[in-house]
RODRENMAR-975348 format. One line per 8 residues: number of its first residue (from 1); their letters; for each residue y, z, x of N, C-alpha, C. Coordinates in steps of 0.1 Angstrom, whole numbers, always signed. Example, Ala and Ser with C-alpha at 12.3 -4.5 7.8 and 13.67 -1.06 7.14 Angstrom:
<pts>
1) AS) -57,+78,+132,-45,+78,+123,-33,+78,+132  -22,+71,+128,-11,+71,+137,+0,+79,+129
</pts>
This chain:
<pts>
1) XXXXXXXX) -40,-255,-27,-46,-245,-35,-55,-235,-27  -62,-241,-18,-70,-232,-10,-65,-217,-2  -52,-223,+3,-42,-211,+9,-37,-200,-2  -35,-208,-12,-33,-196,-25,-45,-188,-26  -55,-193,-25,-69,-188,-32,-74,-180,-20  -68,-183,-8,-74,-175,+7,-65,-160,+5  -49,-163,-1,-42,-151,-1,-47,-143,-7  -46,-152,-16,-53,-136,-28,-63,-130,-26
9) XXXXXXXX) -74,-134,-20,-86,-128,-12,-82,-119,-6  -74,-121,+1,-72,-113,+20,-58,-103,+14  -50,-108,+2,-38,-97,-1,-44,-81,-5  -56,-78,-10,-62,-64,-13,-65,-60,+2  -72,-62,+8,-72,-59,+27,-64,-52,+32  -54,-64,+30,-45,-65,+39,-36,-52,+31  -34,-49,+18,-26,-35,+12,-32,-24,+20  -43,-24,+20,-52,-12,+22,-53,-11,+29
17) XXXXXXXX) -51,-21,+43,-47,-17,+56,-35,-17,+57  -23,-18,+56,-8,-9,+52,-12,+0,+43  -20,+10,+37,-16,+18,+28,-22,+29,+43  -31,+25,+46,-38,+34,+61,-28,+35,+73  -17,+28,+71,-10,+25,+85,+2,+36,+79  +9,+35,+66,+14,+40,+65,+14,+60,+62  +0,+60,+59,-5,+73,+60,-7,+80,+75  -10,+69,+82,-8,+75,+97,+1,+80,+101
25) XXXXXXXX) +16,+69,+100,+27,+77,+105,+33,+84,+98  +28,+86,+83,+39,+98,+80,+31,+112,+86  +16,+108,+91,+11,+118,+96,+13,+125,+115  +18,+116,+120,+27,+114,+133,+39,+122,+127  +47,+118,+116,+60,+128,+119,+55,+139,+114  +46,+142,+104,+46,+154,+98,+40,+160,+110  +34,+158,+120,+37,+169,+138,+44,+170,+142  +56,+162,+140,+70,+161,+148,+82,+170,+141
33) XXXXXXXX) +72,+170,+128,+88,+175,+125,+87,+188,+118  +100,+201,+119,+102,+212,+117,+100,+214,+100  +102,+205,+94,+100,+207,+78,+89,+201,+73  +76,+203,+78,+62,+192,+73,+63,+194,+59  +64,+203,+55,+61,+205,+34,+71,+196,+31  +85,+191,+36,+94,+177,+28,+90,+166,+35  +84,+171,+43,+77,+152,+47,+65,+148,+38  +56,+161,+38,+44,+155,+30,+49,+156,+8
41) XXXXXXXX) +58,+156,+9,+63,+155,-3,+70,+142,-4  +77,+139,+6,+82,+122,+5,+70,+115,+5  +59,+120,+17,+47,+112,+17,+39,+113,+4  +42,+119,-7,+32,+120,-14,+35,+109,-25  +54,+110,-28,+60,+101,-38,+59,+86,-35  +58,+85,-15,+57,+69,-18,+44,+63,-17  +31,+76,-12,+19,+70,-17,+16,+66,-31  +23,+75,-45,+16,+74,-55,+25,+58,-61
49) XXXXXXXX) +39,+57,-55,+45,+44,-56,+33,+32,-50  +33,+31,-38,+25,+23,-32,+10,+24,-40  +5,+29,-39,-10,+31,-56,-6,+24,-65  +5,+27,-72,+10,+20,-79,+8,+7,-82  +18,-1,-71,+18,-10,-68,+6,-20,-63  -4,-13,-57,-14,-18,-50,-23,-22,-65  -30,-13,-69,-40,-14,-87,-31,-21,-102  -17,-20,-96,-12,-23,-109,-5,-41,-105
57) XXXXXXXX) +6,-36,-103,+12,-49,-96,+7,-59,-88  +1,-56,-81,-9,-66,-72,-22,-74,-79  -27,-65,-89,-36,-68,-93,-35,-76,-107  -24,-75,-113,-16,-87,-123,-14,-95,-117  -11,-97,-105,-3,-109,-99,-15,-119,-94  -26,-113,-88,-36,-120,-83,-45,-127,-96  -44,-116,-111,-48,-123,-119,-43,-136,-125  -33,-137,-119,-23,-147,-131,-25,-159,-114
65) XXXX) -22,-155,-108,-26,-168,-97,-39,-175,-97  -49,-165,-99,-62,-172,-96,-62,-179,-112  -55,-177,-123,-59,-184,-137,-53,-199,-133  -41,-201,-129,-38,-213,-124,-44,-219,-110
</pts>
């Protein structure tokens, strides 16, 4: 139980440091590449996915683990 109870701690972190990692490199190609307005528009749809995911989905899941 303690490794469940350590994840769930460290699982918020750990999103938000991939939400930062992934913000960087779409910020790497949007230099690289000739069409920045369709990069930062892909970038925009999978940040608000990943948001998503991060406040909604993660945070049901961590509630329902830590109840058990």
């Amino acid at each position: 139980m303690r490794e469940l109870e350590a994840m769930a701690r460290d699982l918020p972190k750990k999103a938000d440091a991939l939400f930062d990692e992934i913000t960087q490199a779409f910020e790497s190609i949007i230099q690289a590449t000739p069409l920045p307005d369709a990069v930062r528009q892909v970038q925009g749809g999978e940040l608000m996915l990943l948001r998503a995911i991060r406040k909604i989905v993660m945070h049901d899941m961590l509630e329902r683990v830590q109840k058990h």
